[in-house]
N, C-alpha and C positions, 0 to 999 in steps of 0.2 A: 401437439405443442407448436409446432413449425408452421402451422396455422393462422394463428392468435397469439397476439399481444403477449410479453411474459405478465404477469400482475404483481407488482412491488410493493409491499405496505414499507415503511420507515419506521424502524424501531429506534427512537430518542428526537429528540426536538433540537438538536444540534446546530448550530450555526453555520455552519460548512454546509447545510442540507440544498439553500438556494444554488449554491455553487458550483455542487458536487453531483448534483442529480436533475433540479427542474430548471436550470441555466441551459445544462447540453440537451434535455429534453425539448426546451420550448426555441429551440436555435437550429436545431438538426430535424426533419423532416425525416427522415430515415429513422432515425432512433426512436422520435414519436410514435414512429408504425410497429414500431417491437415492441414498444415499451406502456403498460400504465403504472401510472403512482395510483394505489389505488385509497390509502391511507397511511394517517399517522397516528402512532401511539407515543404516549409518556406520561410521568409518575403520575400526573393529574392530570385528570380530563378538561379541567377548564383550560391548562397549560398547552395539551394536545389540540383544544379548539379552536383557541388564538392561534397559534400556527398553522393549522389545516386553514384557516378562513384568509391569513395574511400573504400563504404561500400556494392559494388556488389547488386544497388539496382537498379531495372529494368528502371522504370522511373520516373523524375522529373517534379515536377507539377508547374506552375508558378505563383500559388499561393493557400494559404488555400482553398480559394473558390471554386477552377477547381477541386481541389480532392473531396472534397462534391461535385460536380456533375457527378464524374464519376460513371457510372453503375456498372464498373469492381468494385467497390469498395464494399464491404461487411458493414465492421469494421472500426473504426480507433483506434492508441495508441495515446492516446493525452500525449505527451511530451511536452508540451509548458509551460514557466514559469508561475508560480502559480496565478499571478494577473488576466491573460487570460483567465486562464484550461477554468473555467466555462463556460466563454463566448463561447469559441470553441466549448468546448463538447455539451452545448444545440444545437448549430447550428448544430454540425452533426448529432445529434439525428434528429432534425428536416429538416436536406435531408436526413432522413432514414437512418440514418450509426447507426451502434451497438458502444460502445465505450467502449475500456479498458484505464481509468485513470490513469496516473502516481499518486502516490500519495506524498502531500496530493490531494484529487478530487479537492479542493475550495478554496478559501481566510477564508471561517466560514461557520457555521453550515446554517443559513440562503442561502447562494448561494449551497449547498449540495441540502437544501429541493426541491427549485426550478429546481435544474439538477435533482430529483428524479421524480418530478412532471413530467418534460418535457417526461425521460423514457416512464412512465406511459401513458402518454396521446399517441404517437407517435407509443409505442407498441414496444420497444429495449431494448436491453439489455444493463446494466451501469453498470460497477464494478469499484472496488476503486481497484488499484494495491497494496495492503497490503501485497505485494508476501511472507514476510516469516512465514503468518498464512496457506498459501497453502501449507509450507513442510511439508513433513512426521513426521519428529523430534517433532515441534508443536502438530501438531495433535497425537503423540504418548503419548505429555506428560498429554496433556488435558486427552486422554483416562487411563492414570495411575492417574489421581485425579480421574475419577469416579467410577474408581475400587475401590480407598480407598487404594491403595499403599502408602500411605502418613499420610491418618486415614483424619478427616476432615483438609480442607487446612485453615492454617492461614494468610500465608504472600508471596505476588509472591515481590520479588526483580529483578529490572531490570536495566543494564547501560548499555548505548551506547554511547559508542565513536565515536571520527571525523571519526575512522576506520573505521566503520561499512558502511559509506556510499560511494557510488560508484559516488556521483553526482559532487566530487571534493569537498575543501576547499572554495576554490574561491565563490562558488555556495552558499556551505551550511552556510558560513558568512553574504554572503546577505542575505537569510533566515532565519537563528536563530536557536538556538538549537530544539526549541520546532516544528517549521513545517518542516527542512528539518529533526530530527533524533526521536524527541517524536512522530509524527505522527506513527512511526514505534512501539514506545514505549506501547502508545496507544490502538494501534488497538492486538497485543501482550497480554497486560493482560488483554483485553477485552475476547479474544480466550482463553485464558486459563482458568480464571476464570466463563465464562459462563453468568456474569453479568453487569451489568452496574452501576457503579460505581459513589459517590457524591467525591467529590476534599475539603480532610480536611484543607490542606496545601500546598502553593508554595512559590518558591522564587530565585527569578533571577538575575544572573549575568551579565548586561548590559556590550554592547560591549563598551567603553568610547568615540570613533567615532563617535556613532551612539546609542545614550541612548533608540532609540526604536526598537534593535535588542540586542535580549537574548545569549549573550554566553555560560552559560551555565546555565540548567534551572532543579530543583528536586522538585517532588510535591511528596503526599502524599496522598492515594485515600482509601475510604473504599465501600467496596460491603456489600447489603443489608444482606448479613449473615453472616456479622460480620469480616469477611477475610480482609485484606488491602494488598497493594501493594507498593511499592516504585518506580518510573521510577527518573534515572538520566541521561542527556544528553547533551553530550558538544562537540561543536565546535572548541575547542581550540587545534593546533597543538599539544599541548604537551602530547595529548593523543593518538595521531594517532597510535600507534602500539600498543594500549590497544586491550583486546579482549569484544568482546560482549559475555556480561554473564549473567546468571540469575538463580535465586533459587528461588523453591519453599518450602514453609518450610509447615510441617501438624502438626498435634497433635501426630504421631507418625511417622515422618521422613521426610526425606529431598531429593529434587531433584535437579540434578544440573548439564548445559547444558553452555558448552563455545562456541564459534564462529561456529554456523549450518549455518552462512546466505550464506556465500559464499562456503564451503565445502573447505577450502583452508591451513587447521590445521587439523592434526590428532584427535582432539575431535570433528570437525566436526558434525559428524553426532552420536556422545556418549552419553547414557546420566547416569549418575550418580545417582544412589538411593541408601542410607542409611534408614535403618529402626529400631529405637531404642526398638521395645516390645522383651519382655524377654533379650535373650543375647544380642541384635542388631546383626545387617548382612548388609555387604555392597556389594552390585551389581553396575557390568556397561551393560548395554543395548544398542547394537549398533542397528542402523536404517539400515538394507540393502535398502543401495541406492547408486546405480553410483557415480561418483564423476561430470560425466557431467550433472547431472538432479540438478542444481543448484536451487533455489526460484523462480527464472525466469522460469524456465525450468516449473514448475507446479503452478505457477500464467498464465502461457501460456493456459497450458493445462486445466487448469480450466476455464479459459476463452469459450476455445472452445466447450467443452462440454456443460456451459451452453446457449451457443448460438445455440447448434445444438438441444441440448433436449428440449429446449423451440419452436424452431421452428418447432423440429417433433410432440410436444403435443399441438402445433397451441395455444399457449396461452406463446404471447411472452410479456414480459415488466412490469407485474401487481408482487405487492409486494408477492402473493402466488406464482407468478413461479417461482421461484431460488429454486431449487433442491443441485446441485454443490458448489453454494455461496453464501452469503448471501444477496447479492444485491444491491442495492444503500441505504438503509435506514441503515446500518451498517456504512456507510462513512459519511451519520446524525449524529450518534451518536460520531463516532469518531470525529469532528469536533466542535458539542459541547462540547464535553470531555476537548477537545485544548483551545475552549473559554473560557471553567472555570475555565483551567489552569492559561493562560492566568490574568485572572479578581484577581485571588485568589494571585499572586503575583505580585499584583498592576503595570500590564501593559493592554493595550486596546489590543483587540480582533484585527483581521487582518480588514482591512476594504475592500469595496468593491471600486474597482478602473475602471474595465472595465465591465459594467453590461450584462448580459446577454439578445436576444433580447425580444422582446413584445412578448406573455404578461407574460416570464418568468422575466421580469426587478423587478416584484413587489411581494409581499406577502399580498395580503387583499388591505388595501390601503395603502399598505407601499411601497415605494419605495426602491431598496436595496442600 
């Protein structure tokens, strides 16, 4: 495998798909060499054809099912609206395909566990597509809390706006603040902070349409040592040209990072450190990184690596192999994170609509 190209087919005709995958492909030279699209599948094949012809994608499958059984097939990126993923992604685990998730992976935590199980048992690898904990920026700043640049952390702040997301309006209104922009929120001060987190407080702004989609949703979390976070996140057009921002504050200073996701503003890739002992001092810290190696660009690349090092160390799928990423029990966690959000601002949890097959439908004798 460490050979040859991983080979990717694209399960759903998604709009996010130029974006997300053949933008950092046809930009990055290095990723090209790891990487082919080798097709696209969705519900119609005339639908799947128009987009394989429109997005320079080799070939079009006549249905989900035909790309699970093609050989040529390595991988898949499951793109498909959220009530399905799961369904989908078990099945192609179970005709042997590796799968990178769009995120969120599931409808909740429960259909997570089960897509984790199925990994496990099949021997693939699952990742949740949480592309902006793969940037450098992220990971820069995680590694400036454990230097103690900050002294210990108290408070990670975070908001994201309609802006932040690439999936459209249209999209993220059907889904609600919390699974198409919190899932990003999430998984965010999970990386940073290191811990996992109890839900002290939420509270939602119902869309008046449709009183069981959150327009916009702010909880309030704390980690076992004491640190809390803030995530706020909103759907609402009147934020669309807001930027995605976030602070972390320490007992002796503060970090502070505006729109890394897309690289498409000069703070970009900056990040801001004030430090209050003796006089205070303020620093900016740029990230050398391309402008073309967007989130995408190295949620790609993480991808591939941990499909390649799992398969050279012949111990592919089990919760100690992720090396590169954290796995599938990481998109567990995140996903009861959302349910407790959820619960804690008196709305229900996503429910399961399209179950995944036998004998991933069930948990014990529970059905999902």
């Amino acid at each position: 495998m460490a050979d040859r190209r991983l080979r990717v087919g694209i399960l759903g005709a998604a709009r996010n798909v130029p974006f997300s995958v053949l933008g950092p492909k046809q930009a990055n030279a290095d990723l090209a060499a790891r990487l082919d699209i080798v097709g696209l599948a969705s519900l119609e094949q005339a639908e799947a054809e128009k987009y394989a012809k429109e997005w320079g994608i080799p070939k079009a499958y006549s249905s989900f099912e035909a790309m699970l059984a093609d050989p040529q097939v390595d991988a898949v990126y499951n793109v498909l609206p959220t009530a399905v993923r799961c369904q989908w992604t078990v099945k192609a685990i179970q005709a042997g395909k590796h799968v990178l998730s769009e995120t969120p992976m599931c409808m909740n935590a429960l259909e997570a566990m089960v897509a984790q199980r199925a990994a496990e048992d099949h021997g693939k690898v699952l990742l949740e597509g949480t592309h902006p904990t793969c940037h450098p920026v992220t990971k820069r700043v995680r590694e400036m809390i454990l230097e103690g640049k900050i002294g210990a952390l108290d408070h990670i702040d975070l908001d994201l706006p309609i802006g932040h997301s690439l999936q459209g309006k249209v999209v993220c209104a059907k889904a609600g603040a919390l699974m198409s922009l919190g899932c990003h929120g999430v998984a965010i001060v999970r990386a940073l902070a290191g811990e996992d987190p109890l839900v002290i407080n939420a509270s939602a702004h119902r869309l008046k349409e449709d009183p069981e989609v959150d327009e916009k949703m702010s909880c309030n979390l704390r980690f076992p040592s004491g640190a809390g976070a803030h995530i706020s996140c909103s759907v609402s057009t009147a934020g669309v040209e807001q930027p995605t921002l976030f602070t972390i504050s320490g007992s002796s200073g503060t970090i502070r990072v505006k729109e890394w996701f897309t690289g498409s503003t000069r703070g970009s890739n900056e990040i801001q450190l004030e430090q209050f002992e003796e006089c205070g001092e303020h620093f900016v810290e740029r990230v050398d990184n391309p402008p073309s190696r967007d989130t995408f660009y190295y949620q790609l690349m993480t991808f591939i690596d941990e499909v390649q090092d799992q398969e050279r160390r012949q111990v592919v799928g089990l919760p100690w192999s992720y090396q590169k990423a954290k796995g599938p029990h990481d998109a567990v966690r995140n996903m009861a994170l959302i349910d407790a959000i959820y619960r804690s601002a008196n709305m229900k949890p996503k429910v399961t609509t399209a179950p995944p097959p036998a004998p991933y439908d069930r948990i014990g004798m529970s059905k999902l």
